[in-house]
N, C-alpha and C positions, 0 to 999 in steps of 0.2 A: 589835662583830661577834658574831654568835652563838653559833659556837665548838661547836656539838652534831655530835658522831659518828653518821654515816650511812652504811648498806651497803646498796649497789645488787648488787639480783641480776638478772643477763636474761642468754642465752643470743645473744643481739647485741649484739655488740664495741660497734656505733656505738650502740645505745639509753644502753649503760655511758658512753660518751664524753661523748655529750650532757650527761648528769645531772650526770657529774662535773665538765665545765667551766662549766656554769651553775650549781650548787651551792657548790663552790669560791670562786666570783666571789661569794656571797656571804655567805664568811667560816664556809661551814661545814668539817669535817672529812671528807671523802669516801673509800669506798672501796669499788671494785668487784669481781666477782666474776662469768664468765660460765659458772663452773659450780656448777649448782644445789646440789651435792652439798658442796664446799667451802665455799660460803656456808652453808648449815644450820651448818656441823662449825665455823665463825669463835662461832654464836650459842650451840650447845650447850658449847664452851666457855667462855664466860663472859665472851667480850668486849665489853668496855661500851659497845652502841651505843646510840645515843637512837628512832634512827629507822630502821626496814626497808621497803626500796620493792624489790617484785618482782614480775615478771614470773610468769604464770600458767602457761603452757603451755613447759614444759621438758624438754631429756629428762634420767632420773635422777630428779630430783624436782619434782612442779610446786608452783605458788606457794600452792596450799592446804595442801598437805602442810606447808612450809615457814610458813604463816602458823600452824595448827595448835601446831608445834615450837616456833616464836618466845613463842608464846603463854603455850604450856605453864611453859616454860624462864624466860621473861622477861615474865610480864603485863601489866608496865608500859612495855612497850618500842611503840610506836608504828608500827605497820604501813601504807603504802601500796601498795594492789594496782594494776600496769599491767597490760594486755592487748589484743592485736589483735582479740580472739575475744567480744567480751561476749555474755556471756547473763544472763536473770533467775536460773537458776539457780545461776551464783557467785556473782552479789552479795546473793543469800541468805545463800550457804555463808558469803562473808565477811563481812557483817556478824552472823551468828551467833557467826562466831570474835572479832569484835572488829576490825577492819579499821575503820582512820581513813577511809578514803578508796578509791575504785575510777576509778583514770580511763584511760580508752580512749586509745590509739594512731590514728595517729601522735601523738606526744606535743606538747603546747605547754609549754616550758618556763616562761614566766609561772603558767601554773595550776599546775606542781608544785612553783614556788617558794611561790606563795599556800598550795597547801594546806598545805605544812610547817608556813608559819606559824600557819595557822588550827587545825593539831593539838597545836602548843605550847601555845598558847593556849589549846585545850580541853583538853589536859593540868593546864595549872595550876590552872584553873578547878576541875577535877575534883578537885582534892590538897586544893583547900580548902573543898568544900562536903559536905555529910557527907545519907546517905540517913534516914531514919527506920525501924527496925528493926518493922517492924509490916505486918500483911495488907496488901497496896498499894488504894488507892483507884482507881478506873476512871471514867473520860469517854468515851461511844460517839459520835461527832458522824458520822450519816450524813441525808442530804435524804430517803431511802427512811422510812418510817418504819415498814414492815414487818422492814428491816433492823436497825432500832433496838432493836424488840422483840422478834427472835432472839436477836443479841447482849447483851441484858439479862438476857435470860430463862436463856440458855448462862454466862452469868459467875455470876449471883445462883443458881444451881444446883450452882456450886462453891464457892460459900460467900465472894465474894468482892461486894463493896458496889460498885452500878452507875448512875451516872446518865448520861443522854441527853440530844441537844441535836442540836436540826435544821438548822443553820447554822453556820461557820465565827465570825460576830459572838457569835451565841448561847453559844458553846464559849469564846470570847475572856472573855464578862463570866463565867460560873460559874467559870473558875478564877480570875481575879483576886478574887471571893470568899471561894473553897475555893479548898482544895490537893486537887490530883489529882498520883496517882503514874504515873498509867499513861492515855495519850490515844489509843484507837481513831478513826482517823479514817480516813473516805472520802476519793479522792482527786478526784472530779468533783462538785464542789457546786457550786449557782450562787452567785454574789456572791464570797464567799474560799476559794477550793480548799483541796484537802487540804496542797500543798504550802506556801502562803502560812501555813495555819494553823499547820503543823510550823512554821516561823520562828518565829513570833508568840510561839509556846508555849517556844520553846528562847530568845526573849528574858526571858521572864519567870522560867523555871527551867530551865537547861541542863540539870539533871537528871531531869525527866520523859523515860521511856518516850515513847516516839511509832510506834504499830504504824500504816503507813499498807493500806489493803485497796481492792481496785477489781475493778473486772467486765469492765476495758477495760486489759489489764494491757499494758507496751509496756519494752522495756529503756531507751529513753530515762526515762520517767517512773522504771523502778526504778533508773536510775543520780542521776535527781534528786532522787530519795528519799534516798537512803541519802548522798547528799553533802552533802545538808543535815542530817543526824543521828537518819534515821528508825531505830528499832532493826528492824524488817524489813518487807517489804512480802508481802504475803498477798490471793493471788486471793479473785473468790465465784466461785460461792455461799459463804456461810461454811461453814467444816467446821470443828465445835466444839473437837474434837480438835485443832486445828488453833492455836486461838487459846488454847485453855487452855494447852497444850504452850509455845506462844510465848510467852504472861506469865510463866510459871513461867520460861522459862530465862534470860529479859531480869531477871527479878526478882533471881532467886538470883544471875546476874553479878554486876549491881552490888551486892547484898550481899558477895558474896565478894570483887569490887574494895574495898567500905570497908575491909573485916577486912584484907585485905592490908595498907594504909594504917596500921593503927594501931598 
């Protein structure tokens, strides 16, 4: 049995109910909390949970605030965000903070049992694979190829080394040649989209960056984004500021994730 401590935060009795008899039932440690304010003050004191699933929109404190503190307090600790309200713009904010997972209301208890598991999982994975301390390497993969050579041209002006590829197959053979740290990818390519190629690249190295960008931005796509382990999803036009700002803080996380580590 799994045996990992979990604190459910939502501000409905029955969302708590739910979690904690489906969760329960499979051998985890559960315990709920339907005030936001209580649950923050269980983390900031230091109680050892493995895993944080909370609800966003709270009154007292909402679930950013709370995923923010979790973060701060405990960076190893495992965040899942619920909510009835998606937008693209939380699941920025959360996957900026580090948030495992974002999944929408009303809830299906099978996917948040799946996701638990598929964040241990990417837990451990992460405990034992280590980044390379150096400038990060970059893959821009868009079918535009005026897009290509903005974003080459915006990277290689920061001083950062940048190759392109016009296809999802294209992006597939360059890294299994090279190692790329960091995969800019378009999300609307013909043949393998942007999100087939996020998989492809997260079997090959869990640890690569995956910024996915598009022109047809939609919260279903950035919820599919970011559940499959996009580190963020960024409208066009490109705005340079925009993507340099994102490397930089995807970068330095996971450096500061190793450093914690050793």
């Amino acid at each position: 049995m799994p045996g990992e401590r979990i604190l459910v935060i939502d501000d409905e009795e029955i969302i708590c109910n739910l979690l904690k008899d489906t969760l329960t039932d499979e051998g985890y440690q559960v315990e709920t909390v339907t005030d936001s304010k209580e649950g923050i003050e269980k983390i900031l004191r230091g109680e050892p949970f493995d895993i944080l699933i909370t609800d966003i929109r709270m009154p007292k404190k909402d679930g950013m605030q709370i995923l923010k503190e979790a973060k701060s307090r405990m960076p190893d600790m495992i965040v899942i965000i619920i909510t009835g309200y998606p937008s693209i713009e939380t699941i920025r904010e959360a996957s900026e903070y580090n948030a495992f997972d974002y999944i929408t209301k009303p809830l299906d208890p099978d996917e948040v049992n799946d996701c638990i598991k598929r964040s241990l999982e990417a837990r451990k994975l992460s405990r034992e694979l280590k980044i390379p301390e150096k400038p990060p390497k970059i893959l821009v993969v868009d079918d535009m190829q005026s897009a290509l050579f903005l974003a080459e041209g915006v990277l290689e002006d920061e001083g950062y080394h940048a190759e392109i590829a016009q296809n999802g197959q294209e992006a597939i053979e360059r890294f299994k040649q090279k190692h790329f740290d960091i995969v800019i990818a378009d999300l609307h390519m013909p043949g393998m989209d942007g999100i087939e190629l996020l998989n492809n690249i997260k079997k090959l190295d869990i640890k690569t960056l995956v910024i996915i960008m598009t022109a047809r931005p939609s919260i279903e796509s950035a919820i599919q984004a970011f559940r499959h382990g996009a580190y963020d999803y960024i409208t066009k036009p490109i705005d340079p500021d925009t993507i340099i700002n994102t490397i930089q803080r995807g970068f330095e996380k996971h450096q500061l994730e190793i450093n914690t580590d050793k």
